[in-house]
C-alpha positions as CSV (number, residue, x, y, z in Angstrom):
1,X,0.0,0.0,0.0
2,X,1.1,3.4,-0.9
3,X,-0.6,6.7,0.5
4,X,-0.8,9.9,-0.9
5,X,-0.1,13.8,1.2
6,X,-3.9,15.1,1.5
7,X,-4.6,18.0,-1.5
8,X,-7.7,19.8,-1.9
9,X,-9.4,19.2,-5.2
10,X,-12.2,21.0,-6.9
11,X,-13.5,24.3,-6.9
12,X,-14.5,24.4,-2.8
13,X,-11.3,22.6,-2.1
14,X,-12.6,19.1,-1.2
15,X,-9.6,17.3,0.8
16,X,-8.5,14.4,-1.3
17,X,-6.1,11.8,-0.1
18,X,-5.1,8.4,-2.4
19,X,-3.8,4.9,-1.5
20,X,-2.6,2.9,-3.9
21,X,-2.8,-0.8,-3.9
22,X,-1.7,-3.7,-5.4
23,X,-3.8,-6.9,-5.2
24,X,-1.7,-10.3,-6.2
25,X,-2.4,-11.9,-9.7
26,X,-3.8,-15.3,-9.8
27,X,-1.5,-18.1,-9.6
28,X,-1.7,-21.4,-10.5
29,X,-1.2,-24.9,-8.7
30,X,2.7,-24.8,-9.1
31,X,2.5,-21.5,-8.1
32,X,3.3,-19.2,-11.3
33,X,1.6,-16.4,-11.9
34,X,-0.8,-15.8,-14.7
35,X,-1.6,-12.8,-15.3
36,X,-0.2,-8.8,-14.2
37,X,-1.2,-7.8,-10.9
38,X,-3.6,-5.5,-10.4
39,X,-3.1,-1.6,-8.5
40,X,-5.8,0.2,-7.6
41,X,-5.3,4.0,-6.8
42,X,-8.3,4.8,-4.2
43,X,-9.6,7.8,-3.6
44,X,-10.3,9.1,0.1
45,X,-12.4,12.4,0.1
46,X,-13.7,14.9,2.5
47,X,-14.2,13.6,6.4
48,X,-13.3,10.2,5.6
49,X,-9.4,10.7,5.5
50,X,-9.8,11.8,9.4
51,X,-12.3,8.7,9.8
52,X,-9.4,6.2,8.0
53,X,-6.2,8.5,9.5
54,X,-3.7,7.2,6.9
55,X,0.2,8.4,6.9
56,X,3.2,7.5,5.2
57,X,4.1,5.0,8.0
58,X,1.4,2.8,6.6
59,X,3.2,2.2,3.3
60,X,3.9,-1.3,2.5
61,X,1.3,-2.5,5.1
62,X,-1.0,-5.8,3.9
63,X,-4.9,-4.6,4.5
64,X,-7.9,-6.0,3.5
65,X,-10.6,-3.5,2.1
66,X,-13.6,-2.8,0.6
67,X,-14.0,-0.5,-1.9
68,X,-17.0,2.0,-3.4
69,X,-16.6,1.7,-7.1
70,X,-18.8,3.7,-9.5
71,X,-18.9,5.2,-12.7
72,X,-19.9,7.7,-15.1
73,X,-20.2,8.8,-19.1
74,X,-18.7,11.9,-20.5
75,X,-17.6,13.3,-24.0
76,X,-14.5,14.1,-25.0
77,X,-13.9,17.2,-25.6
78,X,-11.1,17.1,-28.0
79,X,-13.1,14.4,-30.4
80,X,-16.7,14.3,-29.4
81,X,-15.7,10.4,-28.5
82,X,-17.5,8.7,-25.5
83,X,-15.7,7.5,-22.7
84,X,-15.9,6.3,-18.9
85,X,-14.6,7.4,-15.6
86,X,-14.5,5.0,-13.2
87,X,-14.3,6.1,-9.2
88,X,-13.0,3.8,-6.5
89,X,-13.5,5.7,-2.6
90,X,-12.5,3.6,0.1
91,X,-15.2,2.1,2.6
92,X,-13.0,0.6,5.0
93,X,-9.5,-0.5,5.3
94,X,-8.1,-3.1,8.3
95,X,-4.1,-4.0,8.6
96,X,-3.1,-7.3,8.6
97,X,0.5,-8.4,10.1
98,X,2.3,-10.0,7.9
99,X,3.5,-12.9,10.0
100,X,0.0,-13.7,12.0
101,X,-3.3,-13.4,12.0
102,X,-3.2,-9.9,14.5
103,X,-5.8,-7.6,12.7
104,X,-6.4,-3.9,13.2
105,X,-9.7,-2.7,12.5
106,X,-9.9,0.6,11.1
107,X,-13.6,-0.1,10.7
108,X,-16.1,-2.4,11.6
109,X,-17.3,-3.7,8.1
110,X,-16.0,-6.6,6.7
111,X,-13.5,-6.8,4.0
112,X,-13.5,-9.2,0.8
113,X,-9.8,-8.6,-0.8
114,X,-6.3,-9.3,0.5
115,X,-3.9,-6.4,-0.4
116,X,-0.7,-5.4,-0.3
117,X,2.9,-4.5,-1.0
118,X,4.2,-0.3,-2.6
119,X,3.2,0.3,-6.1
120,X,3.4,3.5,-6.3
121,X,5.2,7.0,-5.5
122,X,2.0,9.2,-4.5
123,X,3.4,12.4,-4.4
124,X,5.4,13.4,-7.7
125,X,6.2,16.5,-7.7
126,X,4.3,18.9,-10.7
127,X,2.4,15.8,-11.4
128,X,-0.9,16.7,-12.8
129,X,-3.9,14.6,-14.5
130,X,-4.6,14.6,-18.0
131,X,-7.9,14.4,-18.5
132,X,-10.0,14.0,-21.7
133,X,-12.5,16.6,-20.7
């Protein structure tokens, strides 16, 4: 897991703060792996990042979460094409030890994906999106 400084985003300044994860590619019975693994940049908005209290100390942790994903339409600007923005928010987060079954709950719900290990560098300096719209 990787976590992002908190920016503010938007034009009232909504406080933004990103993890990003990495969730282990399928492997099969002699134990190669099959396919890429997946990352997942997550997006932590508003009162939430107090709720979840993330810090750069958490990097590298294993967690299980559970994620909000939605989605929405919207045409490109440059083209008139159609394309898709999908949105993952984090609904709750719990670190796992590495070497036991110890968990700490950062919320009560329960989670339904093992994650783990740095993927990427959150906070790249002059970095900015480039979005289609």
């Amino acid at each position: 897991m990787d976590v992002s400084n908190v920016q503010f985003v938007g034009a009232n300044g909504t406080p933004k703060q990103e993890i990003v994860l990495r969730v282990p590619a399928y492997r099969d019975e002699f134990g190669e792996q099959k396919s890429p693994d997946d990352h997942w940049r997550i997006a932590i908005l508003g009162e939430r990042i107090d709720k979840f209290n993330l810090h750069q100390r958490h990097i590298g942790s294993r967690v299980k979460t559970e994620v909000f994903i939605n989605s929405r339409e919207y045409v490109s600007k440059k083209d008139s094409s159609t394309g898709y923005m999908v949105n993952v928010s984090l609904a709750s987060i719990e670190f796992v030890a590495a070497s036991a079954n110890n968990h700490q709950k950062a919320t009560a719900a329960q989670p339904d994906a093992v994650l783990n290990e740095p993927v990427y560098q959150a906070n790249r300096a002059g970095e900015e999106e480039d979005l289609p719209f």
